[in-house]
MDTraj code that builds the backbone (N, CA, C; nanometers):
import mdtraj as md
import numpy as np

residues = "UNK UNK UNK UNK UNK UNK UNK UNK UNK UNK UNK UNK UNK UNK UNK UNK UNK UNK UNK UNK UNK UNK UNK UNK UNK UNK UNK UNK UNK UNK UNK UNK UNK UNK UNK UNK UNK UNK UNK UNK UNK UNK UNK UNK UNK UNK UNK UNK UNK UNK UNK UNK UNK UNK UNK UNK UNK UNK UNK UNK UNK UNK UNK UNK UNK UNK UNK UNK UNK UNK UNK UNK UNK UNK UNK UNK UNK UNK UNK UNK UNK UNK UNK UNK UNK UNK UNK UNK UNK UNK UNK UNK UNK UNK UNK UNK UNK UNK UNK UNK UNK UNK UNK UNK UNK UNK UNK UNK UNK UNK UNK UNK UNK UNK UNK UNK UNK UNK UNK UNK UNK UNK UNK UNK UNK UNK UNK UNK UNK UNK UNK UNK UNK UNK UNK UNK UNK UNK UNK UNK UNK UNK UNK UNK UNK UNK UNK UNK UNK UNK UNK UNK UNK UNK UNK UNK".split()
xyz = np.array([
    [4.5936, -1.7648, -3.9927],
    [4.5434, -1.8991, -3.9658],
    [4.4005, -1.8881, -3.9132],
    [4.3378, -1.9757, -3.9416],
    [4.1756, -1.9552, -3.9644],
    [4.1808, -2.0293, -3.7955],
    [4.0482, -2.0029, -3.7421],
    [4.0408, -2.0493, -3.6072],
    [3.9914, -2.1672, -3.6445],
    [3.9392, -2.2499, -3.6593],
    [3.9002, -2.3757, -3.7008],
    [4.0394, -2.4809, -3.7295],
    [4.1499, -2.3978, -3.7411],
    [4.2978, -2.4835, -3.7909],
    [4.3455, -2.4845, -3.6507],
    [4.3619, -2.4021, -3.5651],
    [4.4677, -2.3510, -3.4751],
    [4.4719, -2.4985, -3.3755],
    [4.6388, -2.5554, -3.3731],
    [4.6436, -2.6577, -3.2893],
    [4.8134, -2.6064, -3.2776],
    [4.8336, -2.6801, -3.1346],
    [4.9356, -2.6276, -3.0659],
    [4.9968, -2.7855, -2.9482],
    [5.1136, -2.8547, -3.0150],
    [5.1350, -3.0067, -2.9633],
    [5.1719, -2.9571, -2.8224],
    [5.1459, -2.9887, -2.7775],
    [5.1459, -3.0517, -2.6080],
    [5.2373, -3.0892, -2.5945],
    [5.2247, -3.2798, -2.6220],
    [5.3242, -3.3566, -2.6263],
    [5.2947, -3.4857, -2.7129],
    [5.4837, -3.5050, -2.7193],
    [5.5199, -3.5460, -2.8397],
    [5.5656, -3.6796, -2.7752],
    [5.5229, -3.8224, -2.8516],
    [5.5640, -3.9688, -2.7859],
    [5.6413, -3.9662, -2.9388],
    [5.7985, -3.9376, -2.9430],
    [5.8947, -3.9619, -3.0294],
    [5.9154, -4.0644, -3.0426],
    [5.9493, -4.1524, -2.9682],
    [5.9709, -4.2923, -2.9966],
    [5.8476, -4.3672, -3.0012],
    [5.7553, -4.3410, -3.0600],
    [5.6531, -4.4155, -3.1018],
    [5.6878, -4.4824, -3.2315],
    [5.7279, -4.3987, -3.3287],
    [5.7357, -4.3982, -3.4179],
    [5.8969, -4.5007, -3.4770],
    [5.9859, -4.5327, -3.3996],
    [6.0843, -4.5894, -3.3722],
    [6.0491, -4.6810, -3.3336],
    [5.9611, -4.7177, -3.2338],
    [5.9450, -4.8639, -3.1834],
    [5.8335, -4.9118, -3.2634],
    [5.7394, -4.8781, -3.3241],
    [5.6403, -4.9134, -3.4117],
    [5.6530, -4.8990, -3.5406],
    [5.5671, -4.9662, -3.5969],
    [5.4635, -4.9331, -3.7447],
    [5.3611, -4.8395, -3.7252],
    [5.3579, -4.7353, -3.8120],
    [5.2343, -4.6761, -3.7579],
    [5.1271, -4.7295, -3.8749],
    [5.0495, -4.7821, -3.8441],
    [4.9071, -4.8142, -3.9858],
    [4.8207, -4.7271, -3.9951],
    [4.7286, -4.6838, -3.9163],
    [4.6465, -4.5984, -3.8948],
    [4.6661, -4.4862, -3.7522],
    [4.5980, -4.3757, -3.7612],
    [4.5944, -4.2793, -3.6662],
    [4.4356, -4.2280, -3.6861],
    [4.3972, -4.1779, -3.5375],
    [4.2759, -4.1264, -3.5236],
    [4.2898, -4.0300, -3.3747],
    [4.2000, -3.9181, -3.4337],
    [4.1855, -3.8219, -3.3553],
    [4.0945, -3.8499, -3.2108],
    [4.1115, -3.8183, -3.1031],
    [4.0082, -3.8692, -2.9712],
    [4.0663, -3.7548, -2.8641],
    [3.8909, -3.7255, -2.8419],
    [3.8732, -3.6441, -2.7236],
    [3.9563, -3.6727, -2.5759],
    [3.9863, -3.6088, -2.5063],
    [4.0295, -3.6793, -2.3838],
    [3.9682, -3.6561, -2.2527],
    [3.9000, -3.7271, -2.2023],
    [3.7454, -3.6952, -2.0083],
    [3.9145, -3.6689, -1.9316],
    [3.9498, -3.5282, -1.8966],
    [4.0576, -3.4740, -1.8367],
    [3.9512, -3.3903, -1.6675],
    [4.0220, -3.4258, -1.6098],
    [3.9807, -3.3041, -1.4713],
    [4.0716, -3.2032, -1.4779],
    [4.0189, -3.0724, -1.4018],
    [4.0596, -2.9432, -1.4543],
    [4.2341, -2.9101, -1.4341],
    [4.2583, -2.9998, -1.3203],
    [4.4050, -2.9670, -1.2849],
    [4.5212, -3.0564, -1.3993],
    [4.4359, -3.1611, -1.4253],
    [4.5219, -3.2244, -1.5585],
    [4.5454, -3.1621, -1.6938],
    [4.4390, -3.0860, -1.7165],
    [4.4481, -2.9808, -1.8198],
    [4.5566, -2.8815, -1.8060],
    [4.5455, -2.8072, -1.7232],
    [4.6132, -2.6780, -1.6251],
    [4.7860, -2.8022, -1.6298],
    [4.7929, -2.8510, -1.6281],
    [4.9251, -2.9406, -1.5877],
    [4.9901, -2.9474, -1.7461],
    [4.9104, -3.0260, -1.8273],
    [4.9092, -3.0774, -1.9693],
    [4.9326, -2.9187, -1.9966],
    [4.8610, -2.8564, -2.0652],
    [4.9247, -2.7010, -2.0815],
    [5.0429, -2.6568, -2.0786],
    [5.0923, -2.6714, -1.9318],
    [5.2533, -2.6576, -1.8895],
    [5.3553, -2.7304, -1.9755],
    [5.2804, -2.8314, -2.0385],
    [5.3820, -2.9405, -2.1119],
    [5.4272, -3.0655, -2.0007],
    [5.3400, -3.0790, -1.8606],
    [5.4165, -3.1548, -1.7920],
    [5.3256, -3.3087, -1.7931],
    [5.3787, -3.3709, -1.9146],
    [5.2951, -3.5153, -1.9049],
    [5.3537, -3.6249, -1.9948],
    [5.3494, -3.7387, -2.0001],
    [5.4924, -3.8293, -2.0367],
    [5.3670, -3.9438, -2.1470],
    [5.4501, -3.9547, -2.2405],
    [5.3519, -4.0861, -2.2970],
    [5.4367, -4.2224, -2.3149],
    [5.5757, -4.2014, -2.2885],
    [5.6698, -4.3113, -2.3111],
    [5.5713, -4.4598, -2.2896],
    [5.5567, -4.4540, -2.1946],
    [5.4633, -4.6396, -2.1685],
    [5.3744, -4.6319, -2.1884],
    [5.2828, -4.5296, -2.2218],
    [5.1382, -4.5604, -2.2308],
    [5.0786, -4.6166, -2.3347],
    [4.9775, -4.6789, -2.3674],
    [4.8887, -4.7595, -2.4543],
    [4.7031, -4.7692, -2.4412],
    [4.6808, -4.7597, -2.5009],
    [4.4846, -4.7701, -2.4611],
    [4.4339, -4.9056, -2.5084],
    [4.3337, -4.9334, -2.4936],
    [4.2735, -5.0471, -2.4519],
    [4.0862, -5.0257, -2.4622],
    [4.0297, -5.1508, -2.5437],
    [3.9015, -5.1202, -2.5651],
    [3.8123, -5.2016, -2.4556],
    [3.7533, -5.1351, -2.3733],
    [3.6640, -5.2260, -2.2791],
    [3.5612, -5.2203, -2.2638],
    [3.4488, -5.2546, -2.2455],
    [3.3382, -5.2820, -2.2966],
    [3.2587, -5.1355, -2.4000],
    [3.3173, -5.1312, -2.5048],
    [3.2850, -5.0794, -2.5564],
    [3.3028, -4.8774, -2.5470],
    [3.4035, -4.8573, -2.4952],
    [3.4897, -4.7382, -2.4475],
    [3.6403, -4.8116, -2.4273],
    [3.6918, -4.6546, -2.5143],
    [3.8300, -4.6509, -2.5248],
    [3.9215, -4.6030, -2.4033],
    [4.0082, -4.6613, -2.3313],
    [4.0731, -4.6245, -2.2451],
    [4.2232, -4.5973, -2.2971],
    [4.2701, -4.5082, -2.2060],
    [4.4384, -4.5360, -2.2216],
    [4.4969, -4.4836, -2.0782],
    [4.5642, -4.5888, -2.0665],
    [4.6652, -4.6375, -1.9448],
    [4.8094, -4.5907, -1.9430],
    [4.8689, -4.5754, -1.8414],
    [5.0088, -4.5350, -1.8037],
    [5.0737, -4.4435, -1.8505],
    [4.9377, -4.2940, -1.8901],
    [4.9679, -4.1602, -1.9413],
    [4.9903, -4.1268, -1.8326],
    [5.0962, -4.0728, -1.7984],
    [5.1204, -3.9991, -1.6661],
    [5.1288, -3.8232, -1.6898],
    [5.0657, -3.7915, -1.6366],
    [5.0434, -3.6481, -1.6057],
    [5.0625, -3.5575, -1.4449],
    [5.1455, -3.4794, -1.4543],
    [5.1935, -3.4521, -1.2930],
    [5.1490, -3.3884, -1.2359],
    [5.0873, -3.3670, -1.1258],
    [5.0343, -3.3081, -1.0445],
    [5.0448, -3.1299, -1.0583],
    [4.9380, -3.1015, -1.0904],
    [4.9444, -2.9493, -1.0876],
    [5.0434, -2.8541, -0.9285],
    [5.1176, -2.7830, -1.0013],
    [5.2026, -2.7467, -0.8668],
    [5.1020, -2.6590, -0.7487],
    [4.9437, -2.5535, -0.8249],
    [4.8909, -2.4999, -0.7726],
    [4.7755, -2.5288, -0.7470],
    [4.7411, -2.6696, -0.7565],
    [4.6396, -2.7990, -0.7194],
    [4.6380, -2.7717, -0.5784],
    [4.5186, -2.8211, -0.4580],
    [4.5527, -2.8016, -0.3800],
    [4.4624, -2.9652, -0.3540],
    [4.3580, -3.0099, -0.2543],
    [4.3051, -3.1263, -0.2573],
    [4.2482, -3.1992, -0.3682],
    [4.2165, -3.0802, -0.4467],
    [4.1292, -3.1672, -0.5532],
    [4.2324, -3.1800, -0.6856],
    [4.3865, -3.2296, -0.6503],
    [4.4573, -3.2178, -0.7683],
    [4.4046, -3.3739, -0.7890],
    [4.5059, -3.4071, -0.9024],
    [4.4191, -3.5423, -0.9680],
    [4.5545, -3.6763, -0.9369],
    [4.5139, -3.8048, -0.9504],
    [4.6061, -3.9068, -0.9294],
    [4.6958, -3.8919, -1.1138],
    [4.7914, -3.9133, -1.0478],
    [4.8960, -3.9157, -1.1661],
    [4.9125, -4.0033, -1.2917],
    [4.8533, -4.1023, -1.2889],
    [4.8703, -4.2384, -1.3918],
    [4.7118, -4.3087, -1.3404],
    [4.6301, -4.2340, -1.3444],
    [4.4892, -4.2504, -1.3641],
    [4.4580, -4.2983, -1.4942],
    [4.3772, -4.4243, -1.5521],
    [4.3298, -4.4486, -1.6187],
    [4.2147, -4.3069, -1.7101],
    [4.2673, -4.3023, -1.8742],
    [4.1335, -4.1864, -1.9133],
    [4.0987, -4.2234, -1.9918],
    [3.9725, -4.1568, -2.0265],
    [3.9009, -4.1779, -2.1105],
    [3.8785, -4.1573, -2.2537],
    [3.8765, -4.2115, -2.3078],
    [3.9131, -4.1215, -2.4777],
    [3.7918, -4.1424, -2.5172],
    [3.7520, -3.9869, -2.6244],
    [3.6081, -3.9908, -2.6637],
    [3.6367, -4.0098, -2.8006],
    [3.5544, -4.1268, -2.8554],
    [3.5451, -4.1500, -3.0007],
    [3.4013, -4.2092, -3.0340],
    [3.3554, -4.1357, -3.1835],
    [3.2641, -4.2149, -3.1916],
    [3.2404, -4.3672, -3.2161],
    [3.1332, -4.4603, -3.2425],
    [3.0708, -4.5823, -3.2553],
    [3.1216, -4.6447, -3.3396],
    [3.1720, -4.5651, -3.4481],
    [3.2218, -4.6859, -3.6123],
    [3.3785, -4.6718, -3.5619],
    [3.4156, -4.5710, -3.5399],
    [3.5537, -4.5705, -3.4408],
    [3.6384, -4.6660, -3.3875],
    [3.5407, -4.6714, -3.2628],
    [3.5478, -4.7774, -3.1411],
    [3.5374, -4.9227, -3.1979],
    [3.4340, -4.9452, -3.2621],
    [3.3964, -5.0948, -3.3021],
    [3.5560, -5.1253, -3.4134],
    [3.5765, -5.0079, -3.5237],
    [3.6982, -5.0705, -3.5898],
    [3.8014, -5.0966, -3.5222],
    [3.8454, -4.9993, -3.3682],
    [3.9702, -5.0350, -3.3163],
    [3.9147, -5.1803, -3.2352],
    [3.8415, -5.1778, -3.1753],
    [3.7901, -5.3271, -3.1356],
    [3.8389, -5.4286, -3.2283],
    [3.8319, -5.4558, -3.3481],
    [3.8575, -5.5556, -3.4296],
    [3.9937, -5.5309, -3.4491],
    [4.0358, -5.4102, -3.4757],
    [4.1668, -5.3886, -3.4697],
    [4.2438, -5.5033, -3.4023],
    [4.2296, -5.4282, -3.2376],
    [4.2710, -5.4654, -3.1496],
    [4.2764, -5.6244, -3.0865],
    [4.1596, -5.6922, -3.1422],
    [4.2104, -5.8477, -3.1428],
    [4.2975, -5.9392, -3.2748],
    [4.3163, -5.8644, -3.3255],
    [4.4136, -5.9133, -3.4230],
    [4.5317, -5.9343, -3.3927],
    [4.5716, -6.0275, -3.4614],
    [4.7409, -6.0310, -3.3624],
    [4.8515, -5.9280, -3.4029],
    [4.8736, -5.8819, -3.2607],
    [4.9903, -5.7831, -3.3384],
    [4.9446, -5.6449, -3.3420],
    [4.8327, -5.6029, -3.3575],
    [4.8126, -5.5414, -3.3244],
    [4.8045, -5.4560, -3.1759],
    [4.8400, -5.3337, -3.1801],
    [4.8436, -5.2481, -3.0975],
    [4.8038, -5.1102, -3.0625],
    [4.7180, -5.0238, -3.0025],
    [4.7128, -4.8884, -3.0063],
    [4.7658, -4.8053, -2.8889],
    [4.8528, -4.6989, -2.9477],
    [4.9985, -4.6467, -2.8911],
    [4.9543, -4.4444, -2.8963],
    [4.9038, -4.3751, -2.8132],
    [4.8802, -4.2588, -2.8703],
    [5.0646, -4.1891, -2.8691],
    [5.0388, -4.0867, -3.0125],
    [5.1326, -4.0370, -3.0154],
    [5.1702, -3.9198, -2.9782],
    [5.0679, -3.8526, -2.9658],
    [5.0535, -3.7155, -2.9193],
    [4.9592, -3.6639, -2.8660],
    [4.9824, -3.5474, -2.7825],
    [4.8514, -3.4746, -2.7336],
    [4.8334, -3.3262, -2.7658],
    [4.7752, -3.2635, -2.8194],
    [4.7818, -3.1434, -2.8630],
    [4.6215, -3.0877, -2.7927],
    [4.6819, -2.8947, -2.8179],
    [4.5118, -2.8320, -2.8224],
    [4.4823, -2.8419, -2.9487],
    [4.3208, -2.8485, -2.9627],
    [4.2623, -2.7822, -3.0876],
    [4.1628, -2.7480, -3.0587],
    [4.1876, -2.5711, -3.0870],
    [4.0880, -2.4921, -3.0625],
    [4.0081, -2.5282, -2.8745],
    [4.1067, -2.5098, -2.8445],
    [4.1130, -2.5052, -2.6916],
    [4.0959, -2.6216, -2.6206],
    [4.0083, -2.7165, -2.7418],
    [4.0047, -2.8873, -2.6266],
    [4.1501, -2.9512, -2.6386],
    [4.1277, -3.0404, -2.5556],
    [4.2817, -3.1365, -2.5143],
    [4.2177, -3.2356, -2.6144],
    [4.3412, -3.2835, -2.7532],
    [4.2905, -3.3819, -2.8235],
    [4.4180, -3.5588, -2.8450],
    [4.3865, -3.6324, -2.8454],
    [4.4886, -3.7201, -2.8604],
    [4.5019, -3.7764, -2.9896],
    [4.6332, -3.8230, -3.0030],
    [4.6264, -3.8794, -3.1648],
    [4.6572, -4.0316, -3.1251],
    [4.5617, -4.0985, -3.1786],
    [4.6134, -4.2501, -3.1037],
    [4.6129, -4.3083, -3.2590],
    [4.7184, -4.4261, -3.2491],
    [4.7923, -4.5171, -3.3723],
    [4.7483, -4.6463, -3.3671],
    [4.7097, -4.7221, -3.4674],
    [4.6827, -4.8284, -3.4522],
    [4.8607, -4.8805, -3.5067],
    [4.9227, -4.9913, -3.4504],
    [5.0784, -4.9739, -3.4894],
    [5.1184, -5.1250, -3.4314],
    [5.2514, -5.2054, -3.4954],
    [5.2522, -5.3194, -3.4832],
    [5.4223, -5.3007, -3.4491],
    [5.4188, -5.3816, -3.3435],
    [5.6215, -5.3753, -3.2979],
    [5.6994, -5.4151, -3.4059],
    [5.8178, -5.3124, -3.3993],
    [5.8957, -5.3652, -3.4864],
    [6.0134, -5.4579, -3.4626],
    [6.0735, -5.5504, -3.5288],
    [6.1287, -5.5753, -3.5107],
    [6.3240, -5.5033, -3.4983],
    [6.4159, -5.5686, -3.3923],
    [6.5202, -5.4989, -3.4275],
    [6.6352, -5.4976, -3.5450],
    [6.5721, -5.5740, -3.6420],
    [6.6734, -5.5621, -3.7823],
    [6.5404, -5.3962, -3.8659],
    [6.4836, -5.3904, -3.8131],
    [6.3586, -5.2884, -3.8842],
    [6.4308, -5.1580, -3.8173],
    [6.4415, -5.1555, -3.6921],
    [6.5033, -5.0630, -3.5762],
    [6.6800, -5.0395, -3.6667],
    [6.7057, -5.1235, -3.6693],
    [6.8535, -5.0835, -3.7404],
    [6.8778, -4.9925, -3.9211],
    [6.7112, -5.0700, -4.0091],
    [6.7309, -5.0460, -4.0736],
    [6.7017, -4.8767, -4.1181],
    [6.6411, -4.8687, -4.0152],
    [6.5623, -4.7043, -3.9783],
    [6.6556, -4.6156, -3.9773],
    [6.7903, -4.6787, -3.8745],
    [6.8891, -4.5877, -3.8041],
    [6.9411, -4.5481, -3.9341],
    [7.0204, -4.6478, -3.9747],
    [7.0673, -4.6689, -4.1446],
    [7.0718, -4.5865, -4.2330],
    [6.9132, -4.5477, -4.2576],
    [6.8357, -4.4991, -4.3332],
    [6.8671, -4.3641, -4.3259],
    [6.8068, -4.3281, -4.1834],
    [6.8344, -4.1837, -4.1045],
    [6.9918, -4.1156, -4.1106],
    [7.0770, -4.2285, -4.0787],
    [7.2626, -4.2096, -4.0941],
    [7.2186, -4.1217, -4.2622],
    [7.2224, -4.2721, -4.3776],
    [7.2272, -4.2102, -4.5231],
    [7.2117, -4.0807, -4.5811],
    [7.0641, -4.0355, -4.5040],
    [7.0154, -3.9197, -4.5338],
    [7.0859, -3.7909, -4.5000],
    [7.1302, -3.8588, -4.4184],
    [7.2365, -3.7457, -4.3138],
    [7.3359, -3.6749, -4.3933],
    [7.3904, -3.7591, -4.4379],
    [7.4987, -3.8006, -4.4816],
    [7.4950, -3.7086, -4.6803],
    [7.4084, -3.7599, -4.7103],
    [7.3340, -3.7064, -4.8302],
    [7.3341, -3.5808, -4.8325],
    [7.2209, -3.4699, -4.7019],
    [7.1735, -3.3825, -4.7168],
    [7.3251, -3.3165, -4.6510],
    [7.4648, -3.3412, -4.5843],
    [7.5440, -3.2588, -4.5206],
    [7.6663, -3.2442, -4.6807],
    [7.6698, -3.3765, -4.7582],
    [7.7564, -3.3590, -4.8782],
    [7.6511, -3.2455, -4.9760],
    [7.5365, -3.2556, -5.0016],
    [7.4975, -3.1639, -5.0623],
    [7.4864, -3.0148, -5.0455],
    [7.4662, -2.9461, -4.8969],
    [7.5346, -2.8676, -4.8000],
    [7.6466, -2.8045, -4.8598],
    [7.7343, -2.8663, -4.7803],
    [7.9098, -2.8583, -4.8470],
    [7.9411, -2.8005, -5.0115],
    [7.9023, -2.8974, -5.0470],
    [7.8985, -2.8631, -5.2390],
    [7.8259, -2.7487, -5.2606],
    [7.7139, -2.7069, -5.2292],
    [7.6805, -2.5983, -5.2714],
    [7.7105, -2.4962, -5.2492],
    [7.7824, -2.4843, -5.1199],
    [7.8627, -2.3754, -5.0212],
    [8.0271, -2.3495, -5.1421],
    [8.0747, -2.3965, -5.2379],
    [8.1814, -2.4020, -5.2947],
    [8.1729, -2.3658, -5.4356],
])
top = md.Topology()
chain = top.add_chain()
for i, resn in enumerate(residues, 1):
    res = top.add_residue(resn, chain, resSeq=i)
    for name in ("N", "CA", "C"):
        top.add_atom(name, md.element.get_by_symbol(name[0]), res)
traj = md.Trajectory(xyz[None], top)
């Protein structure tokens, strides 16, 4: 694997993808202090509630919680600190328009390294409804179901 490829997920917001539409995805830097990194690394950081938000022209995202480094000592960091996501200008301005549309929403799904920076994958993504939520499960059952009879049969 070429060094220019090498990425390694962090963490994974699974039910993103369950509670949303995903439409679009985009890659963004993340303004981290050193003990949030050192923490994130460990794997210790949650995206269940979180969401970002465009404000005057910088991307934020809110209610990423990340836990306190265990070998932090004063200068560890607040836990559900507002951060910063780095994206460029044509970026920002499309999730801006995005983002006042109705229904629209941006939900990051993951956080991974690449090539040693901390990177986020944020979704532009619209709620689903729960007959959409059922029809998913459904879907997921069928397949199941499909790939364990085909299994079986070939084993005979």
């Amino acid at each position: 694997m070429s060094k220019s490829q090498r990425t390694k997920t962090v963490i994974k917001n699974r039910k993103a993808r369950f509670e949303y539409h995903i439409k679009e995805t985009y890659e963004a830097g993340i303004a981290l202090v050193g003990t949030e990194v050192k923490s994130l690394r460990n794997g210790r950081g949650n995206l269940q509630d979180a969401y970002a938000v465009v404000k005057s022209g910088e991307v934020w995202v809110n209610n990423f919680h990340i836990s306190p480094y265990e070998q932090g000592n004063q200068f560890n960091h607040e836990p559900k600190r507002p951060k910063k996501l780095l994206l460029n200008r044509r970026e920002i301005n499309r999730l801006t328009g995005l983002q006042k549309e109705k229904g629209f929403t941006l939900i990051p799904t993951q956080v991974y390294l690449k090539n040693g920076l901390m990177k986020m994958e944020l979704a532009v993504a619209v709620g689903k409804k729960l007959h959409d939520k059922r029809q998913d499960i459904a879907a997921r059952d069928a397949q199941r179901d499909m790939e364990r009879a085909f299994k079986e049969k070939s084993f005979k």
